[in-house]
C-alpha positions in Angstrom: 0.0 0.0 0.0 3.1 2.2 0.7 4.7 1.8 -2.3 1.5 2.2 -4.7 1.0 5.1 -3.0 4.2 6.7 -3.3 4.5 5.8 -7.3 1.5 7.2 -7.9 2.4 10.7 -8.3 6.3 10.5 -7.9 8.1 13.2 -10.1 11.3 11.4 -10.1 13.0 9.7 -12.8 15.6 8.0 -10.9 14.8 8.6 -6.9 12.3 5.6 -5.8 11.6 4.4 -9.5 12.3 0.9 -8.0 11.6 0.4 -4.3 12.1 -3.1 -2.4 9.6 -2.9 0.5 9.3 -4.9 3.2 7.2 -5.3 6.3 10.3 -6.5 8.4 13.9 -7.0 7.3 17.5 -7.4 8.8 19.0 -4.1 7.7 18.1 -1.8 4.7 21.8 -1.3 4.4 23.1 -4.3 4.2 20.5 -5.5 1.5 20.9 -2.5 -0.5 25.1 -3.3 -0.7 24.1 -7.0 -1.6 22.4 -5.5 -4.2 25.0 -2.8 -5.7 27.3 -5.4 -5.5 25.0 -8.5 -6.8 22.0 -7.5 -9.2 22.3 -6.3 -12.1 18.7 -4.8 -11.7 19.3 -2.2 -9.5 19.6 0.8 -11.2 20.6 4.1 -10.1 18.0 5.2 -7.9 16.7 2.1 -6.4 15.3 2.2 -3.1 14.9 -0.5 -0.3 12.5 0.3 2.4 11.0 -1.7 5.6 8.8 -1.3 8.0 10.8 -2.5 10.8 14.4 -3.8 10.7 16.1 -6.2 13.2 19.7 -5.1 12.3 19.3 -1.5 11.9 22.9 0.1 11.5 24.2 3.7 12.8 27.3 5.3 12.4 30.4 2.9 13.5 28.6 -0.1 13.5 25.9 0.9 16.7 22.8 -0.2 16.5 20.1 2.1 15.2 16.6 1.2 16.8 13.7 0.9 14.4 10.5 -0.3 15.6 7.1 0.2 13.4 5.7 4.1 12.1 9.6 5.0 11.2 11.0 5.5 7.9 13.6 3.1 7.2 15.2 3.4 3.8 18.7 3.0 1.8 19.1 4.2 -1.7 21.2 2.7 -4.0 23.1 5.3 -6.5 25.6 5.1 -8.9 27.1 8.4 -9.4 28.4 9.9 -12.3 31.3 12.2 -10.4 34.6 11.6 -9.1 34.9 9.9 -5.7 36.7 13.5 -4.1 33.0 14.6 -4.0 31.5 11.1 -2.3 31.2 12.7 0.8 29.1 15.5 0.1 26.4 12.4 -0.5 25.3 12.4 2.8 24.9 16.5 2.8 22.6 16.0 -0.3 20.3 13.4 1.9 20.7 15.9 5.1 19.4 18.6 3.1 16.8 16.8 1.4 15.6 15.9 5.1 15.4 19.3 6.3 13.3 20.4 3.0 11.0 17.5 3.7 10.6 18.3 7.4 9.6 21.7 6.8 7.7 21.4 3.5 5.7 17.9 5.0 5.5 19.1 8.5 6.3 22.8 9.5 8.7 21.9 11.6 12.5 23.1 12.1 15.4 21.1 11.2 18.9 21.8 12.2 22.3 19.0 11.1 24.0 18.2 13.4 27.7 17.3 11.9 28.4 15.1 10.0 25.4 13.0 9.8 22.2 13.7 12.0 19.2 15.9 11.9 18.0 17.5 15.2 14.6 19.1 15.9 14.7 21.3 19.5 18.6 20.2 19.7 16.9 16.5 19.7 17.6 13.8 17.6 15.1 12.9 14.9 16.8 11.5 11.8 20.3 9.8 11.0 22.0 8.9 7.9 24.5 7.1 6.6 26.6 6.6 3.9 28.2 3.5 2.5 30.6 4.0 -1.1 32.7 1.2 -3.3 34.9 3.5 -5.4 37.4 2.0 -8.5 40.3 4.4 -8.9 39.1 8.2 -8.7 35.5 6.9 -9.9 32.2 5.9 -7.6 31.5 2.3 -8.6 28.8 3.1 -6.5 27.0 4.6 -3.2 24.6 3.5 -0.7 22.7 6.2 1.5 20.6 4.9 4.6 18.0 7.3 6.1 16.4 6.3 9.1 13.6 9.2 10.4 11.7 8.7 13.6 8.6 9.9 12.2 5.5 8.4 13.6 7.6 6.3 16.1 6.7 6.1 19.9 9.8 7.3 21.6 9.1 5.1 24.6 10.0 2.1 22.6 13.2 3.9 21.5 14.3 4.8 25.4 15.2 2.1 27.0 18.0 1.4 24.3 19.9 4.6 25.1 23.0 4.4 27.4 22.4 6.5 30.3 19.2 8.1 29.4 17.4 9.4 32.9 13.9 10.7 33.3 12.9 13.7 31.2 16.4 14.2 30.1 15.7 12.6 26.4 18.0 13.4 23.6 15.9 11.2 21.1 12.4 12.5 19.2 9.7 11.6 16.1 8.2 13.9 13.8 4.9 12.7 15.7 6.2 13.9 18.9 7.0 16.8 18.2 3.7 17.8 16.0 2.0 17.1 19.8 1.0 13.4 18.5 -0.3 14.6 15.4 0.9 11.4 12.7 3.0 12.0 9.5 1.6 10.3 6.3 4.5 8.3 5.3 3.7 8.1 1.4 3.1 11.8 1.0 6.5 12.2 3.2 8.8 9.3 0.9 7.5 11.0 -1.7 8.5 14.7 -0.9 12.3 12.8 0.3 13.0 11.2 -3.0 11.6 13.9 -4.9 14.4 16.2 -2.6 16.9 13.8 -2.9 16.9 13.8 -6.6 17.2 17.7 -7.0 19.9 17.7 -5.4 21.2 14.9 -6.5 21.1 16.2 -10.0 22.6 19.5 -8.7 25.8 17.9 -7.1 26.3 15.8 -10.1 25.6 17.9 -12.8 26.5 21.3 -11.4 30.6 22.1 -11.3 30.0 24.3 -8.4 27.4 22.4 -7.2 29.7 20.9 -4.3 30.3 24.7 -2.9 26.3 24.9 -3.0 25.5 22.3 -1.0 27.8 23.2 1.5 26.8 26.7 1.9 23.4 25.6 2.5 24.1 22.4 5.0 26.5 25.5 6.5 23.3 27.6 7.0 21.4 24.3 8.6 24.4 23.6 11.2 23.5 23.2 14.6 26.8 24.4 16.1 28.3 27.0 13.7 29.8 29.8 15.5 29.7 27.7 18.7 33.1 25.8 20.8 33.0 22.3 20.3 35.0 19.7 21.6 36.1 16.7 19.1 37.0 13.3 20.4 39.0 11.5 18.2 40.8 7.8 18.9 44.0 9.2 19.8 43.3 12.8 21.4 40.9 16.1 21.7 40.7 19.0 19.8 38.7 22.2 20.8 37.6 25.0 19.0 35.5 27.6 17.7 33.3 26.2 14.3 33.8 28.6 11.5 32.8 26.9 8.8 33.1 23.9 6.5 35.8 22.6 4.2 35.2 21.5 0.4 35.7 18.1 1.5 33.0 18.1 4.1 36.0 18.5 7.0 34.4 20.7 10.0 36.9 23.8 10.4 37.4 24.7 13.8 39.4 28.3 14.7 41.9 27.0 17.7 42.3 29.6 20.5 45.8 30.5 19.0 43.9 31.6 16.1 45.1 28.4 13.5 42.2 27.1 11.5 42.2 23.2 11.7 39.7 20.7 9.4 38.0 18.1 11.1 37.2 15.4 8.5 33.4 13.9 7.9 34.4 11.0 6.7 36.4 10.2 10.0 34.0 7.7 11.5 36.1 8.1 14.8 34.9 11.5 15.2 31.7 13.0 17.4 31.0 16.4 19.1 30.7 15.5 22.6 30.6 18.9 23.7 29.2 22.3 23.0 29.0 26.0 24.6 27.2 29.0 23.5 
């Protein structure tokens, strides 16, 4: 019913032309891999998309919760653009979030960097991005989206180290529309409709990169804020100015030396921030 209702008036031409759907599955992302690397017959575009997933994957390999009323999704692409610009994927699908929020819902969306959407400083939506790359080229990408929209946070809770009380850094679309519900379809089919824009855009565009960053710069929760990053082997503080072309988070240190912070450094979080 999801998908028929989705396809029906879908102005895409690549974005959710093919969708895999399932009422419960392992992982989204792990399919969708299998099937970059496997089928033949998924083509750019293709999406995979369950109700509920058993194996649901975050950012370095923690589990990412997804009980029923969520959107769980990966989309396979297969870009036409050098693999330099592969990280800016997961900027497109932030952005293409934050239009879908507002346009769909009203609501406010900030990104937190590098890969999740907050409403009211809470967390909402993640993403994630998987890429096989030949040489300078993208053999071909895998974006995961997982949005708490019509999800009971209750059911989320009690899988979040060290959550006490009121003190809830977790939230749904439904939660915060004051238990008002999101129609899914008429939200999927505002995301891949998103997506594909700017999609196009990055791909097409030769300063398409610079766009998308501007505008995911505009959208960032902490710009102009002192963060703290925690990395493997040590700490670094500083003051965010700004974004690199690769994605990197530039901090100003207190000496006044700019320093990038790279998105694609899975060992990477902001653990800390001061206004």
């Amino acid at each position: 019913m999801i998908v028929r209702s989705i396809g029906k008036k879908l102005k895409t031409k690549l974005i959710g032309r093919q969708i895999y759907y399932y009422e419960e599955l392992g992982s989204t992302q792990e399919l969708a891999i299998y099937l970059a690397e496997n089928n033949s017959e998924a083509v750019n575009g293709t999406a995979i998309l369950a109700e509920r997933q058993e194996r649901g994957r975050g950012r370095i390999n923690s589990k990412w919760i997804s009980p029923s009323g969520g959107i769980w999704l990966s989309i396979i692409l297969k870009p036409n653009m050098p693999a330099n610009k592969s990280p800016l994927l997961k900027f497109i699908a932030a952005l293409a979030v934050c239009d879908t929020i507002a346009q769909n819902t009203g609501l406010e969306s900030k990104v937190k960097w590098p890969n999740d959407i907050l409403i009211n400083h809470k967390k909402v939506c993640g993403i994630l991005l998987d890429i096989a790359t030949k040489g300078s080229s993208i053999e071909y990408a895998v974006i995961g989206i997982g949005i708490n929209a019509n999800v009971n946070i209750r059911k989320i809770l009690p899988y979040i180290p060290d959550h006490k009380g009121n003190d809830v850094s977790v939230t749904s679309l439904k939660n915060e529309l004051s238990g008002k519900y999101v129609n899914r379809p008429s939200f999927l089919k505002l995301l891949f409709e998103r997506l594909e824009h700017y999609y196009c855009y990055l791909e097409k565009e030769d300063l398409g990169g610079v766009v998308i960053l501007d505008q995911i710069k505009d959208r960032l929760d902490i710009l102009n804020a002192v963060v703290t990053i925690q990395q493997k082997d040590k700490t670094i503080e500083g003051l965010v100015v700004g974004l690199g072309l690769d994605g990197s988070l530039v901090l100003k240190k207190n000496d006044g030396s700019l320093i990038e912070v790279l998105s694609g450094d899975t060992r990477s979080r902001v653990i800390k921030q001061q206004h």
